[in-house]
C-alpha positions as CSV (number, residue, x, y, z in Angstrom):
1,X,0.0,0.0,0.0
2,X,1.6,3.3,-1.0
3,X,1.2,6.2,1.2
4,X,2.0,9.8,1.1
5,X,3.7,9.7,4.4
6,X,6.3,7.9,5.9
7,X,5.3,5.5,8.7
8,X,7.5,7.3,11.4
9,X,4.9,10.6,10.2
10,X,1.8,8.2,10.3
11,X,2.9,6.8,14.0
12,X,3.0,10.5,15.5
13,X,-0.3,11.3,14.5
14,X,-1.4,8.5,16.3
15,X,1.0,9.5,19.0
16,X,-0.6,13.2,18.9
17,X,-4.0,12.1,19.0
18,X,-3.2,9.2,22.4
19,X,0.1,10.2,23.9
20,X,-0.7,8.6,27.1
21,X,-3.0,5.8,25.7
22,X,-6.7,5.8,25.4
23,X,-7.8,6.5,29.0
24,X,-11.4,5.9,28.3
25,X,-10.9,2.6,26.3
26,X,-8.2,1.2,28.9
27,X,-11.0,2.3,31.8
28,X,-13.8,0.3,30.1
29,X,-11.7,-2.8,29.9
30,X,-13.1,-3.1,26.2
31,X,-9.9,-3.1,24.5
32,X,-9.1,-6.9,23.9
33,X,-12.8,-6.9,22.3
34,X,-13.2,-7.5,19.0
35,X,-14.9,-4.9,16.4
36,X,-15.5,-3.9,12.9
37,X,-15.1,-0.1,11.7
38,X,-17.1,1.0,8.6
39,X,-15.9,4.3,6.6
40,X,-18.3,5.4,3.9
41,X,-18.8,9.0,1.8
42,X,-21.5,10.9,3.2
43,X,-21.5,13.2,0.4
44,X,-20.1,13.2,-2.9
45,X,-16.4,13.8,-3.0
46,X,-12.8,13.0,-4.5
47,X,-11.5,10.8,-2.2
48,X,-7.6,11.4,-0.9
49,X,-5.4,9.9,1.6
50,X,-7.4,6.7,1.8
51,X,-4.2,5.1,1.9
52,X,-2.5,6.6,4.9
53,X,-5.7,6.4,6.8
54,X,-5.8,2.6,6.4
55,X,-1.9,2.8,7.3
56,X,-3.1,4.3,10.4
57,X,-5.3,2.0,11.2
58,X,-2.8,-1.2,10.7
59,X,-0.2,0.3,12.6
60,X,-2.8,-0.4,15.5
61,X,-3.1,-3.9,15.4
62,X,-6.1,-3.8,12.6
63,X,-6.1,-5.1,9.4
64,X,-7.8,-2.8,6.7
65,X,-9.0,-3.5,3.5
66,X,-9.4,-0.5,0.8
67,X,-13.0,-0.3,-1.4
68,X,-11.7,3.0,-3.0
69,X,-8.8,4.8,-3.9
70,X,-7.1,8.3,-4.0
71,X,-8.6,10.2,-6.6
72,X,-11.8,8.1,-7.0
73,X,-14.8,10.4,-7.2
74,X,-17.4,9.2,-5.1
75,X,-20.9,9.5,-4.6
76,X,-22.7,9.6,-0.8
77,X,-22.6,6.3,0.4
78,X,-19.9,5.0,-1.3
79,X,-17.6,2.7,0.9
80,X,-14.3,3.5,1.7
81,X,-12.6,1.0,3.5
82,X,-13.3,-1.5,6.5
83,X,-11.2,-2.6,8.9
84,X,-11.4,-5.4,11.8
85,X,-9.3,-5.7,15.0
86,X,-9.3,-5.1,18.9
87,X,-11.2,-2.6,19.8
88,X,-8.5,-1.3,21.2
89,X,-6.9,-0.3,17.5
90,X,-10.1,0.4,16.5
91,X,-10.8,3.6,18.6
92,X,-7.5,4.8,19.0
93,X,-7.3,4.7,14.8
94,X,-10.6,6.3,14.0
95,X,-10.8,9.9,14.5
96,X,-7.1,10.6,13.3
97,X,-8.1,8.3,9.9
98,X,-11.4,9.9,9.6
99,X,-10.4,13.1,10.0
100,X,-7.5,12.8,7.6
101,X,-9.8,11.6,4.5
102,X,-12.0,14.4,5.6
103,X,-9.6,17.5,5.6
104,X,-7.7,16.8,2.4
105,X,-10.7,14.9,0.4
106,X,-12.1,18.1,1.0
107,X,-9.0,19.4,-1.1
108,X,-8.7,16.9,-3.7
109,X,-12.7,17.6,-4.1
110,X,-12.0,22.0,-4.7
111,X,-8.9,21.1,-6.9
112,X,-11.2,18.7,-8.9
113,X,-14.1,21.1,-9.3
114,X,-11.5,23.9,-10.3
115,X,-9.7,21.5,-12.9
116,X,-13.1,20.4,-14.5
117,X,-14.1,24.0,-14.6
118,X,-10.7,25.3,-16.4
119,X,-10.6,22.4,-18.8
120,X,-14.3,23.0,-20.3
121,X,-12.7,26.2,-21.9
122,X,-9.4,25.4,-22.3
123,X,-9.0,21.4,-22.1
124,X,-4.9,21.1,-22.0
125,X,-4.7,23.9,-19.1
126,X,-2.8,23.2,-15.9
127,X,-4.2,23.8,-12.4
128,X,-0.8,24.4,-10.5
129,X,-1.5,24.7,-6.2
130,X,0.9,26.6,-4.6
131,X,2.9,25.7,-1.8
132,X,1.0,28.1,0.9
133,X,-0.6,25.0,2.6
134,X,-0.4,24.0,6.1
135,X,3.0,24.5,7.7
136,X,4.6,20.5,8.2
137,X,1.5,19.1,6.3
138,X,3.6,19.2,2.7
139,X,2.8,15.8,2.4
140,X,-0.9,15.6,2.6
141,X,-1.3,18.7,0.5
142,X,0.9,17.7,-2.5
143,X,-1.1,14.1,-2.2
144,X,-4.7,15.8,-2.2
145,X,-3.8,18.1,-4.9
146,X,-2.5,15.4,-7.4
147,X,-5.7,13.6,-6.3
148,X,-7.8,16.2,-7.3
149,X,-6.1,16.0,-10.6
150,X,-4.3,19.2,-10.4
151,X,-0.3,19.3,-9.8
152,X,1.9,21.5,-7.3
153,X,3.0,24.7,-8.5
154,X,6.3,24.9,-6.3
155,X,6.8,22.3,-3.3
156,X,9.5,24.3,-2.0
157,X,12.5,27.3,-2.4
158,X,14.8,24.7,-3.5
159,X,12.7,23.4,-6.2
160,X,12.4,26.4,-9.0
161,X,13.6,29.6,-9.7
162,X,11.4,32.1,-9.7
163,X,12.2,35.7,-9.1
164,X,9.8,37.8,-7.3
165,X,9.7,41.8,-7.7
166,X,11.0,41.7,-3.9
167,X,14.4,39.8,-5.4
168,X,14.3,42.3,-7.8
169,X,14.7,45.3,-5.0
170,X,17.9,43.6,-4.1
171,X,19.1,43.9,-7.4
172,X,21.0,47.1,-9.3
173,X,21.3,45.4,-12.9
174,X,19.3,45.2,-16.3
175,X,16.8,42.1,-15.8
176,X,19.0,40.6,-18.9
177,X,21.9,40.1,-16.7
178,X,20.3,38.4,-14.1
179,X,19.0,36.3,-16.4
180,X,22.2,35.2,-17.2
181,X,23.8,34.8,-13.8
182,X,20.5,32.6,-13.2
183,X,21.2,30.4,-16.2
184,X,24.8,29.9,-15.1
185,X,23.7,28.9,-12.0
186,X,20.6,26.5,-12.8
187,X,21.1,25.7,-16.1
188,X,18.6,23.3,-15.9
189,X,16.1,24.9,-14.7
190,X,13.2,26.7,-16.0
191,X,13.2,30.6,-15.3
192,X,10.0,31.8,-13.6
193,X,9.2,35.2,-13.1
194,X,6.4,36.9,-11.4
195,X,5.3,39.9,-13.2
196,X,2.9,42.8,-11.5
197,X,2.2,44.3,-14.9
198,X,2.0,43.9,-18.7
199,X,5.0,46.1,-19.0
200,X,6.4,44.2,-16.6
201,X,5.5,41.2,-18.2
202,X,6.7,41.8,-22.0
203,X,10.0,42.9,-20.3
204,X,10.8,39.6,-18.5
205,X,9.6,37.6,-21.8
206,X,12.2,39.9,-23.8
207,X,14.8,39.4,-21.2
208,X,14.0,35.3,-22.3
209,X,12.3,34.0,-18.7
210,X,10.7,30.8,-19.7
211,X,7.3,31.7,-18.0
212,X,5.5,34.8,-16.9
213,X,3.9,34.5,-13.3
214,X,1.1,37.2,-14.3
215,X,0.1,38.4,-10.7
216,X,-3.6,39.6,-10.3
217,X,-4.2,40.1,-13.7
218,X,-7.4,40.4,-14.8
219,X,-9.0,38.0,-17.4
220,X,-9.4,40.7,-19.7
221,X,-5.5,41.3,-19.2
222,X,-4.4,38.2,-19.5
223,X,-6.2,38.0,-23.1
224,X,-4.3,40.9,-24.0
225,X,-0.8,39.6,-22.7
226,X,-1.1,36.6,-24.9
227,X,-1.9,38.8,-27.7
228,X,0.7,40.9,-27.8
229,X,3.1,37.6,-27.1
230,X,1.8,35.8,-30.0
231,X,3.7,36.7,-32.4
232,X,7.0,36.4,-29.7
233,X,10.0,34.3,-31.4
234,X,10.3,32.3,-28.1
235,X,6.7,32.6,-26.5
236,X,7.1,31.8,-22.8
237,X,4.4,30.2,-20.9
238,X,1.9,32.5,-19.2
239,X,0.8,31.3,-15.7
240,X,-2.3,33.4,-14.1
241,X,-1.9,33.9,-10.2
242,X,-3.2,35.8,-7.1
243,X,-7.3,35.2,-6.7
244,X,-7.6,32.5,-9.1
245,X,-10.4,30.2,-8.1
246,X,-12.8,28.1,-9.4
247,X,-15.7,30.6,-9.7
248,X,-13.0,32.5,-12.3
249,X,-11.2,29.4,-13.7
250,X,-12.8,29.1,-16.5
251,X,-12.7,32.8,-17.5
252,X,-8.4,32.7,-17.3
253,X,-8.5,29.4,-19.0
254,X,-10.5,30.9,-21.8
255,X,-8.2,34.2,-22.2
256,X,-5.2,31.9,-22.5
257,X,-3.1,31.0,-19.5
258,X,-1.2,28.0,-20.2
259,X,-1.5,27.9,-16.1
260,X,-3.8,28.5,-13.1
261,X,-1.5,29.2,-10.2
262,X,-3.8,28.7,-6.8
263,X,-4.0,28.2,-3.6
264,X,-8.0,28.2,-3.1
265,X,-8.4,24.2,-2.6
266,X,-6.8,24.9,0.8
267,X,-9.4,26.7,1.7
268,X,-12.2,23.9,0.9
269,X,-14.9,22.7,3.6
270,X,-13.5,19.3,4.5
271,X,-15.9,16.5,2.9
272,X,-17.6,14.2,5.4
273,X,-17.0,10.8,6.3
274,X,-19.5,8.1,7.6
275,X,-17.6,5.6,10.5
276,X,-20.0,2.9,11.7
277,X,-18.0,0.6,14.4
278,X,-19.9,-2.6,15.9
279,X,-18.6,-5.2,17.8
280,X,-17.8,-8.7,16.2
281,X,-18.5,-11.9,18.0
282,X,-15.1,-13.6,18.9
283,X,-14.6,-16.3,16.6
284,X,-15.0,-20.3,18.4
285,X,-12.5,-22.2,20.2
């Protein structure tokens, strides 16, 4: 089973979530009992992390078994997965799976509305989600966003080049030079720029960046970027950013952008899991 996390990430959820034990299970004495645990969609959704959440659940003593994947699109009632064990697994695993399939199915479920709404006006677009997710949940982000269909814009600093206007306040040379002092020093890289304006923008493609971050650009403006690029030797890619959503997808997709840059799916509702758990009669001597 491949998950998105490593186990050592998946075990300190757990730990999180019990770091003493389960006080109310161990004060029952209902631990060495056995149980079945029932995940189903409550509502429609693209399902993420289903993986990891069954992790979860085995590294407590269950065995689960997967009805669904990642990226399945599913409709209320769907089942998810099952799993069967002590009921001491069972509990201590439930609310840290559930909760995981809920937050970032909830995000595979905003970046799959947003892709199916950019692609009905421009059908070989990219939904790209930035790296503005939770802090030390990298993991589960880039997972939920691939999911939903979509792919991740930048996962870190160390990944891309791409010069902001505030790198540029640091700098007392034509944009042409640094170009070429950033060539030198990733030469296989692809030079990303974010541009404020379409001045600013037809400047950076004649300096030769490879793609024009167009920040808060209007629709209407981003038509008119790729027009007067058009006719550009090299034509670099155009990527729309800053309040890019899925009620305005479609709108950039249909001016042009090659790319929706966005961080809106982080924002989505989490979607809502059903858990049924019942007790299972011990099986006979």
């Amino acid at each position: 089973m491949l998950t998105a996390a490593t186990r050592t990430e998946l075990e300190s959820l757990l730990a999180d979530d019990a770091p003493h034990g389960d006080l109310t299970t161990d004060a029952l004495g209902i631990g060495a009992a056995l149980g079945e645990m029932r995940f189903a969609a409550r509502d429609a959704m693209t399902l993420a992390l289903a993986e990891d959440a069954a992790a979860i659940i085995e590294l407590t003593g269950c065995r689960a078994e997967l009805f669904a994947s990642s990226g399945d699109a599913l409709q209320a009632g769907a089942p998810i997965l099952m799993a069967r064990g002590p009921a001491a697994g069972i509990l201590r695993s439930w609310k840290v799976a559930q909760t995981l399939i809920e937050i970032w199915s909830g995000v595979a479920t905003a970046a799959r509305e947003m892709v199916d709404a950019a692609k009905t006006a421009s059908p070989h677009i990219t939904i790209a989600c930035t790296r503005k997710n939770t802090p030390g949940a990298k993991r589960f982000a880039a997972a939920a966003v691939r999911a939903g269909g979509a792919a991740m814009h930048r996962l870190s600093l160390s990944e891309t080049v791409l010069v902001f206007p505030e790198h540029l306040a640091f700098l007392e040379e034509p944009l042409a030079a640094s170009l070429v002092r950033l060539r030198l020093a990733a030469p296989e890289k692809k030079l990303v720029i974010e541009a404020p304006t379409i001045a600013a923008a037809i400047a950076a493609a004649d300096a030769g960046f490879d793609v024009i971050q167009a920040e808060k650009f209007a629709p209407a403006e981003i038509a008119a970027l790729v027009a007067r690029l058009a006719k550009a030797q090299r034509r670099p890619v155009i990527a729309a950013a800053g309040g890019v959503n899925v009620g305005n997808a479609a709108a950039y997709a249909a001016a042009g952008a090659d790319v929706l840059v966005t961080s809106s799916p982080y924002m989505a509702r989490p979607r809502d899991v059903q858990v049924r758990i019942a007790r299972t009669p011990a099986a006979p001597a």
